[in-house]
N, C-alpha and C positions, 0 to 999 in steps of 0.2 A: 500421656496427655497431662494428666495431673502432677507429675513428679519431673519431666522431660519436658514441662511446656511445649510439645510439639503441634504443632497446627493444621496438619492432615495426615491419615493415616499410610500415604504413600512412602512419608519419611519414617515411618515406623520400624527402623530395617533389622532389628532385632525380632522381628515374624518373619515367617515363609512367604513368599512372594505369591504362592496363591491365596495365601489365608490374607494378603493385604488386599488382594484384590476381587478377593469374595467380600468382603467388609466394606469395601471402596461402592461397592454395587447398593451393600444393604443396609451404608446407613453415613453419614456426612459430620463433619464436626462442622460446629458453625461456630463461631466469635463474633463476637461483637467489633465494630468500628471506633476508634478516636477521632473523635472529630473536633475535640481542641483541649486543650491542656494550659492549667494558669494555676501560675506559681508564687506564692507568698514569698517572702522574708526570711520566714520562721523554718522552710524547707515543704510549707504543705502543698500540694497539690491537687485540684480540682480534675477533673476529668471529664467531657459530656460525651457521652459513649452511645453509638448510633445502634440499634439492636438489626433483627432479620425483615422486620414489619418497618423499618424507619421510623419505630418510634424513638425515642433518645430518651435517657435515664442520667443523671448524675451519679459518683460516686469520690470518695477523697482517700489521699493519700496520707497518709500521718506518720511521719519518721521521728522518731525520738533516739538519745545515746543509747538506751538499751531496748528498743524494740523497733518494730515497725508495725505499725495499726493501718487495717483501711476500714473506712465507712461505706456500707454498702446498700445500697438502695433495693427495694423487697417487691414493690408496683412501682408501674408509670402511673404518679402522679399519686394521690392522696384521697381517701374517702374524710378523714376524721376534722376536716374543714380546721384548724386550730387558724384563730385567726390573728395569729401574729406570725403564723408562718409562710414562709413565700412558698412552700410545694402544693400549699392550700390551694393557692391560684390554679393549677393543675387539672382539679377535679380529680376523678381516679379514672383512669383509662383503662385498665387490665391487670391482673397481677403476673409477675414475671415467674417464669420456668426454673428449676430448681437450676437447671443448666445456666440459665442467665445469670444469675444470683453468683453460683461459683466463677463463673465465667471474670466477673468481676473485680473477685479476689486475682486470677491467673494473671489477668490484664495488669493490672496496677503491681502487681509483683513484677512483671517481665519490665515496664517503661519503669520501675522503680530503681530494679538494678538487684533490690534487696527481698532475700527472703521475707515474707508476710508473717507474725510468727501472732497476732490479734486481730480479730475480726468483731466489729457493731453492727447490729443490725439497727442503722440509727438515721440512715438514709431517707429517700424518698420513699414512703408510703407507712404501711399499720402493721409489720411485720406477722402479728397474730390474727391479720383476715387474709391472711394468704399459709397458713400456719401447715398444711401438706407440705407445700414446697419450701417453704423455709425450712422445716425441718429433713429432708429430703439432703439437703444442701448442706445443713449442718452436717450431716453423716456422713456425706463426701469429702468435708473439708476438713473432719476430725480422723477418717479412717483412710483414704484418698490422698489428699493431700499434706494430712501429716500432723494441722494444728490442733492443740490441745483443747477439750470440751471446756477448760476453765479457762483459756483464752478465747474464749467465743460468747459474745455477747447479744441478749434479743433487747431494744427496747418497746414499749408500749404506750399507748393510753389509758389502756386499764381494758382489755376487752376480758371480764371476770370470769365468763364462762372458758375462754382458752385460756386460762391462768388455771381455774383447776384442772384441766386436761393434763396441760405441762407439768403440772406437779405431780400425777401419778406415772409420768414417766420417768421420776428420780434423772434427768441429764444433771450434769453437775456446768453447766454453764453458769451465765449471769445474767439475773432476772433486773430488769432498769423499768419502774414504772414510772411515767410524767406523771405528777400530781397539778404542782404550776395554781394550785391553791389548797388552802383547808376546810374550804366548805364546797357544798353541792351546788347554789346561786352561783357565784362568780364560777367555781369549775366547769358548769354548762354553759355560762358565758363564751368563754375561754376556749374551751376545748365542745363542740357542738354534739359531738357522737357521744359524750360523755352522759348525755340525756338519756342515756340507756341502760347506763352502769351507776347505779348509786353506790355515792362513794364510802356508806357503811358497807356496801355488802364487800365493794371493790376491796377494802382496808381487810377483811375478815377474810378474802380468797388471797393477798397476799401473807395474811400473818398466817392463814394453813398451810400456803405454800412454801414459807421460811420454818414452819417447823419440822412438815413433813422431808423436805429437801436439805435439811440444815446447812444451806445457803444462804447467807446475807443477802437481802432486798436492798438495791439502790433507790429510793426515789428522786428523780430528777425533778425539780422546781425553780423554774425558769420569773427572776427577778425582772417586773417592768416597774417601771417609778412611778408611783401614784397609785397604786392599782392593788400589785401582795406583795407588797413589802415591808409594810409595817410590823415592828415586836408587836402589836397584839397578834398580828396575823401569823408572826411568830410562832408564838404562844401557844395558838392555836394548833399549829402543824407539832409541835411536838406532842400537845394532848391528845392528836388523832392518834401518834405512831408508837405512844407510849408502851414499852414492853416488847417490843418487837423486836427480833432481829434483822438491823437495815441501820444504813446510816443515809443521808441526806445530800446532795450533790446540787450545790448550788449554782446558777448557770444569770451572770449577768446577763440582759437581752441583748443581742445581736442585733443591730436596729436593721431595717427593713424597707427599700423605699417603697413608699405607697404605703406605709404601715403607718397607724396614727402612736403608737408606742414608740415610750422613751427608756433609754437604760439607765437603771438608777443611778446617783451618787457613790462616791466610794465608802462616804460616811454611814451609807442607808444598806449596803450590803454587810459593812462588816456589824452593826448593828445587829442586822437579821442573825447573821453568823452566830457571836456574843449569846443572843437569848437564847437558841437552840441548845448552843454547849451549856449553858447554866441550867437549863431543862434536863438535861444526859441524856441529848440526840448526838451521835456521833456526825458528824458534816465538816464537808470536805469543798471546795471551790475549784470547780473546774476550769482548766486550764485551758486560757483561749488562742487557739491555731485557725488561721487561714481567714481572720474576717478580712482583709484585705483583698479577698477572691470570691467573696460573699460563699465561702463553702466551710462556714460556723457553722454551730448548728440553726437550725429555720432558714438557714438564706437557700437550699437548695433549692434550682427551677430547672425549666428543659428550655433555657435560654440558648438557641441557635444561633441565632444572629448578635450580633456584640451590639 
């Protein structure tokens, strides 16, 4: 299944015919549905994948010259309300099954063409309030199916309390925290679940997690115009992360319709940029695939109908 992409156990034919058909009795593979496919430019690809319940989930394809990434989505739908994201819209409906999650990878590897060889957990929903089966899923897709634990990637909002969980399980993955500001007013703004996690203790459960795991911490901070993108605001984010090991991923916004956010300037990002590296924050600009298909990151929805 996981190495033969096969899709029922019938075609299994390297088993004995009775052991296919005692298995056939006592238990079903289930896949997921495509139910439409939309394709950038750039090579990226969207996917809205109908699950066993007919709920639908997104998930993206990301080919590059030397690899192929997919993004893959953790619940239907999103508890952490961020409200410049369109999964926001969603609500949270359920979180998905370890199977489902892998499933996703098999999917987009098979319509890809190409071996999967990077997995984000950066999809629809809060990958660490479903953090059983996400990890469940990791273990399948590292021993299972083959990809590497440092090619496999969780991101977050910051839930601190499954941040030190994670960290005393040494995985040697990659931890990606949203910050998307420097302080705790606009962060709560911003990100609403974050009213939970203050973001001293948040910064102290990742800088024990980069020391214990001696892993580099990504923080993702997502650039809107008017709002954090000022060098003071700058300034700020490097005196929070001071001393840590992490560098900074900077993410112009992905506009959003219905969203009242704008993406900043090109002069106002590399600004941001500038005072970080003069601080000795290491940051890096993430490269933008698929807004053309609204499957950037935040544009994910469980849009059916076109």
């Amino acid at each position: 299944m996981y190495r033969k992409g096969t899709h029922d156990i019938s075609s299994m034919t390297n088993l004995p015919a009775s052991l296919r058909g005692q298995l056939s009795i006592e238990t079903t593979l289930t896949r997921s549905e495509v139910v439409r496919e939309s394709s950038s430019s750039d090579g990226t690809t969207k996917f809205l994948l109908r699950l066993s319940d007919n709920e639908t989930i997104e998930s993206v394809l990301l080919p590059y010259p030397d690899r192929v990434s997919v993004c893959v989505s953790s619940q239907v739908g999103c508890l952490a309300g961020c409200l410049f994201c369109a999964t926001a819209e969603c609500g949270l409906v359920r979180n998905l099954s370890s199977g489902e999650i892998v499933d996703q990878v098999l999917t987009l590897q098979e319509r890809g063409g190409s071996r999967v060889t990077h997995v984000v957990f950066m999809g629809m929903g809060e990958p660490l309030l479903n953090l059983k089966n996400v990890l469940k899923a990791i273990d399948i897709l590292n021993k299972e199916v083959g990809i590497s634990m440092r090619r496999l990637s969780i991101s977050t909002v910051g839930i601190t309390p499954a941040i030190r969980k994670l960290a005393k399980m040494d995985l040697q993955l990659t931890l990606a925290v949203s910050l998307h500001a420097p302080d705790d007013e606009l962060r709560r703004k911003l990100i609403p679940l974050a009213a939970k996690f203050p973001l001293n203790e948040l910064i102290q459960a990742c800088g024990d997690y980069a020391e214990h795991t001696k892993r580099r911490i990504t923080f993702e901070y997502l650039l809107l115009s008017g709002i954090n993108d000022s060098p003071s605001q700058a300034h700020a984010l490097a005196k929070l992360l001071k001393g840590m090991l992490c560098h900074v991923n900077l993410i112009p916004y992905n506009e959003v319709s219905g969203k009242k956010f704008k993406r900043p300037s090109r002069a106002a990002v590399e600004a941001f940029r500038l005072t970080l590296q003069q601080e000795g924050v290491e940051v890096t600009q993430r490269m933008e695939r698929g807004h053309s298909v609204s499957g950037a990151c935040g544009q994910l929805r469980r849009q059916v109908s076109l």
